[in-house]
Every structure is written in C-alpha cells, then in structure tokens.
N, C-alpha and C positions, 0 to 999 in steps of 0.2 A: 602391641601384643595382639593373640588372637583373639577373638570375644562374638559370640552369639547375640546378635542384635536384630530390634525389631523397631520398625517405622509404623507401621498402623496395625488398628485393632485385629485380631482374625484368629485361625486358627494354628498352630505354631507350625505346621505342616505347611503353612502357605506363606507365613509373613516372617519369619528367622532367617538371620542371612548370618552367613561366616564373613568377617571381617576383621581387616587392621586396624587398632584404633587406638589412642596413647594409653600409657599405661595410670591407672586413677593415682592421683595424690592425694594422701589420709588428710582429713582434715582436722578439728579438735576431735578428740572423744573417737575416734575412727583408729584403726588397725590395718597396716597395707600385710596381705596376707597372699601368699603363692600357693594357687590352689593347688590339689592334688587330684580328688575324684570327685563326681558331683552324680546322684543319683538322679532320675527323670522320673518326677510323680503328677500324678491328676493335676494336683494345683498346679504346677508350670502350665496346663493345658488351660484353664480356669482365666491364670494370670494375663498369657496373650492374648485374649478372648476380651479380656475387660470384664472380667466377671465377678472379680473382690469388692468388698467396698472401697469407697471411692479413695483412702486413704491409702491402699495397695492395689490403686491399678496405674498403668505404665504410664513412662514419661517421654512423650514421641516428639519430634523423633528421635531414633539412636538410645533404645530401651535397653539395655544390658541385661539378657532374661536367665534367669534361676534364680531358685528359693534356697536353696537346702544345700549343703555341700560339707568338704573336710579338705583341711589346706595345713600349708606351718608358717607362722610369723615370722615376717620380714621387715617389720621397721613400729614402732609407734607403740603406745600402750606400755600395760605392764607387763606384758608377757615377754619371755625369754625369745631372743631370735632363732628358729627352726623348731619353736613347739607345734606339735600336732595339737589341731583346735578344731572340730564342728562346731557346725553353726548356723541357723538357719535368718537370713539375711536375702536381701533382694541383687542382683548384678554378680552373680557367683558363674556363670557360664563364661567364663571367660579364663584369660593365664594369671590373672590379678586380679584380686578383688579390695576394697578401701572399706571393713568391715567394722561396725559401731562394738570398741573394745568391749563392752558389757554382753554385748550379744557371745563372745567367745566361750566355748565348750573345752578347756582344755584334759589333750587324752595322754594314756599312758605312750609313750614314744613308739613301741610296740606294738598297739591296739591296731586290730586287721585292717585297711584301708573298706574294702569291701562293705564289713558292718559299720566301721566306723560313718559312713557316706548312704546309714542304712537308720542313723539314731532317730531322724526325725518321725521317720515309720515306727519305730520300739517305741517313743513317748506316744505317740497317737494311738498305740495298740495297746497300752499299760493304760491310759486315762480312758477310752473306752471301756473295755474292764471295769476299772475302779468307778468309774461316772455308772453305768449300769446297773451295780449297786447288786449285781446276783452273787449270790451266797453257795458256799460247797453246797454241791448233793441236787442246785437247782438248775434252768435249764437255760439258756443264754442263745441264741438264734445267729450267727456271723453270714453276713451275704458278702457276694463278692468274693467265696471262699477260697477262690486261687488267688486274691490280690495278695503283695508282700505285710500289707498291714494286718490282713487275713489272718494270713497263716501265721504270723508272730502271735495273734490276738488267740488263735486256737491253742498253740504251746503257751503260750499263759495262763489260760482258761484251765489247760488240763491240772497245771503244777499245782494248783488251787483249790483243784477238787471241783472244777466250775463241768455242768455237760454240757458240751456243744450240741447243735445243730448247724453243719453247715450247710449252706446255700449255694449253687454254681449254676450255670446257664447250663454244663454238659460236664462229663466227667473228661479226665484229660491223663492218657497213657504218660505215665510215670509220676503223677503229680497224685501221691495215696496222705488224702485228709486225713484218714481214718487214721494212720499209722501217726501223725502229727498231734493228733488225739480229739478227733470230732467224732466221736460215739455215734454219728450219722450223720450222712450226706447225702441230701436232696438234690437230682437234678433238674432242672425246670425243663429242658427236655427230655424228659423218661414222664412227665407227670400226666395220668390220664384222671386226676382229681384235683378240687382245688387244694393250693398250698397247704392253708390252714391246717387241711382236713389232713394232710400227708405231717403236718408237723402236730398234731393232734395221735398220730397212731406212732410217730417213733418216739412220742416222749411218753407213749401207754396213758393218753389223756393229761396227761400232768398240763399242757397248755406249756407258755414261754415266760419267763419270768422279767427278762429282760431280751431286748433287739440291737444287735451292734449293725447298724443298715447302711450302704454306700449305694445303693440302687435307688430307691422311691417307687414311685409308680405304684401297678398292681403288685408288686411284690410287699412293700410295705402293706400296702392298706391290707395285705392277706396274714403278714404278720403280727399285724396290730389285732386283727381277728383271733388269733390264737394268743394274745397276752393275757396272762391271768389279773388277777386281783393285786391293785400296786407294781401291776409291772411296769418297765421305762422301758421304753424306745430312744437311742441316742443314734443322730444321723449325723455321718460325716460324709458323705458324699452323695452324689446325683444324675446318676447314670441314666436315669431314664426321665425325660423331662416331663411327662405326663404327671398331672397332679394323684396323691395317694389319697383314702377317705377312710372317716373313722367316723363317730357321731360325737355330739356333745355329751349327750346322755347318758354314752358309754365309758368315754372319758370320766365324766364326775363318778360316776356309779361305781367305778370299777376303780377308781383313784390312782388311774393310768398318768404319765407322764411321756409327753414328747422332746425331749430335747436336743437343740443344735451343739457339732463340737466342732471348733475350727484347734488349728496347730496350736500347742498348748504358747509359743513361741512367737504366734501371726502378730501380734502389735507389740507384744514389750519383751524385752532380753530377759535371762532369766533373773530371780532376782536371787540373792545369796542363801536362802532359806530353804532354796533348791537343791543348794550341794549333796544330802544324803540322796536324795530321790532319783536325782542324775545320774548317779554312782550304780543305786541297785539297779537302774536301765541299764546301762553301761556294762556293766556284771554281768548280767541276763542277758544281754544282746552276745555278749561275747563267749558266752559257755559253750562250746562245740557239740554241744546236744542239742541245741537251738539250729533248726535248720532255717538256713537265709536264702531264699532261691532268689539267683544271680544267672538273669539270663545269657548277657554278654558285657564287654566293656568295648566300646568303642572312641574312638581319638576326635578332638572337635571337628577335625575333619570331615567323619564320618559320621555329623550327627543327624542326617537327614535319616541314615540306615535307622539310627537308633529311636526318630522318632517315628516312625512308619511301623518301625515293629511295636513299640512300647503304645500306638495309635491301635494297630489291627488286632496283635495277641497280647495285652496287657498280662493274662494269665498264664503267658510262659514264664515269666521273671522277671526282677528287675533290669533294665537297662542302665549304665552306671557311663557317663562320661569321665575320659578320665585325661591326666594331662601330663603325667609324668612318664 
C-alpha cells in the first residue's frame, strides 16, 4: 500500500517520503480500517518534529505519519464491515490503517467526508469554549482567527451568546470573521497600539474574560494584560516560540487561570460516557450553517503540494488528504 512515512526527526516538509510498504495486520484490540480522507493539522507538524511527549513521538525508522483521519471498517472489532468511523489514532496517512477498536468514531453512512475528517478540529473548538468557562453576554479573545479550529470556535461562541474578539496577523479577502460572528477583528498588522489597549477599546473597556490562544509569544502576554478578574487563558497551540509574561502577583490577584489543552483524544479513546457529547459535535459540525473552510483535497501523491501550502498559508483552509 501507499503510506507517508518518516525516518528521522525534522520538519515533515523535509523528512516525509511517499512509499510502498505492506499492508498493517490488526492486532488484538486493533481495527484494520481503509481510509478515506485525512485532514493535515499543527500537530502532524509538532509530531514529525518530535515535539509530543515522549509517549507520542515517532518510531524510526519507517514512522507511518497522521493523527486524525475518517475511513470504513474492513476486518476486526465490533464494527460492521464498510462503517464510516473517525478517529483520531497515530499511522492514518497511508491506504490502511490497524486502528485501536475503542479509539473508532462511528458515523452516519452519509455524514460529509469533508467534515467528517474535520471532527477532531469541532471537539478541540467545543472544549476550548467549554474549558474557557466564558458565559453569554462576556468577551472571549480567539487568536489564530483564520485557523479551522478558529473559525469553528467563533460559530460556537456566537450560537451561545459568547462575544468574540478575533485575532489574525492580517485580514484576508474573502475570509469575513465578522459574518462567522466575531463582533471584532483585530489585525496585528493594522495595529499602531499595543494589543491590549486595541482589545481594551472594542470590548468598551469590559477587558477579556476568557483567551482561546494558539500563538504565545507577545500576543499572549498582551492578552493576559487585558483579562479581567477570574479570567482563563487556555492554550492549545504555539506559533510563536518566544516565551509570553504575566506576573505572579497578577495572577493570584486577579484569580487568573493559565491552562494547557492537548486533543481531548491525544492519549486514551474515547470512553463510552462520550456518546451524547460526540453526537452534539457531530450535529454541529455537520449543520450546513456551520461554515468548514476546506482549502483543497489533494491525493497522497500530491502531499508535498499539501503540505507546503497547509506550511506557508495555513489561513486559507484546511488541506484534507484524501484516498478514494
């Protein structure tokens, strides 16, 4: 089969090769599953990098790279042969993947490949939200705001009653936040003030109640400047490698909260107590009012195309590998 693999650490633009390699045999407890579409997110970049904990990072050589995908059952487990199942699992860039049965998502037969290959973005954009802990009527800070986790996280914010502020390094013809529902969009190029002070005057002083942050850097530490009293901060990602600063003083004072979010999915399947919570993702990912921007799909072939673009303009869409 064909399969995206990797021999040493680096960045996947350097170390990913297209190869023939046997097809996996499920082993106990395992799923042999024929993919269908596999979306390309940060973490894939993260993962060939060696940048997870030591428990999810690669096994060289001959690493089979992807996290996150949607395929239909082909042998093992208790699933029906030709169910649609996401699932967010390691060695999914490939035509076959030997997936841990419990980790299986199963979907309606129906369900759009597209979003379906888009779920593991819809739970990281819903637990953000939810982790956040901002309430209708308050003000909620999303950076990164053209990312797809982004923009899911602003149409959930809105349906909620939650006000955004979105965050973007520049604004981008055809991509309108504001219509998605961020009450305002900051761009760090148009700013002739610091952040804070800019997110200080479009929430009419109200400050931030809560931070959904994928950047760091000075963009954090300017956000954490403008959190009020008990606001969180929840970071899931790390665009800018410069360290961010807040004070001790201000933290206790203020009864601020920093906290980390990795994939709700990165170490254990889900467990069965998930079932409603999965469903209303699922629901909400798939309502056609929910816009999912999908930059292009490209064939394993062509995955050097997809990761050069999903590398250079992450903020046009997502890039979706696909197989069928």
């Amino acid at each position: 089969m064909k399969a995206l693999v990797q021999d040493q650490i680096g960045s996947p633009l350097d170390v990913v090769e297209l190869r023939d390699i046997p097809e996996p045999q499920p082993g106990p407890g395992q799923t042999l599953v024929r993919m269908v579409a596999a979306g390309i997110h940060p973490g894939d970049f993260f993962f060939t990098q060696g940048l997870y904990p030591e428990a999810k990072r690669p096994q060289l050589p001959g690493q089979v790279v992807g996290n996150h995908g949607v395929g239909r059952v082909v042998s093992g487990g208790t699933l029906a042969a030709g169910t649609l199942v996401a699932f967010s699992a390691g060695r999914v860039w490939a035509e076959y993947a030997a997936i841990d049965t419990q980790a299986l998502i199963p979907l309606p037969d129906d369900y759009p490949i597209d979003r379906a290959a888009q779920l593991m973005p819809a739970i990281t954009a819903r637990d953000l939200l939810t982790t956040s802990e901002v309430q209708a009527g308050q003000w909620l800070a999303v950076t990164a705001g053209h990312s797809l986790v982004s923009s899911l996280l602003i149409q959930m914010a809105r349906r909620r009653g939650v006000r955004v502020v979105a965050v973007v390094r520049r604004r981008i013809a055809g991509r309108d936040l504001e219509a998605l529902g961020a009450e305002a969009v900051i761009a760090l190029a148009e700013l002739d003030v610091p952040l804070a002070d800019a997110v200080r005057a479009v929430t009419g002083g109200a400050g931030l109640n809560g931070v959904a942050d994928a950047v760091g850097g000075e963009v954090l530490t300017q956000l954490l400047d403008a959190l009020t009293f008990r606001g969180r901060a929840v970071i899931v990602g790390a665009y800018d490698p410069e360290p961010f600063k807040t004070t001790a003083l201000r933290v206790l004072m203020e009864l601020q909260e920093i906290r980390a979010y990795v994939y709700r999915y990165f170490f254990a399947p889900p467990p069965p107590e998930d079932a409603d919570y999965l469903k209303s993702v699922l629901d909400e990912l798939a309502d056609p009012a929910v816009v999912v921007p999908i930059a292009d799909r490209h064939r394993l072939e062509d995955f050097r195309t997809a990761l050069e673009e999903t590398a250079a303009r992450p903020e046009a869409g997502k890039r979706v590998l696909v197989f069928d």
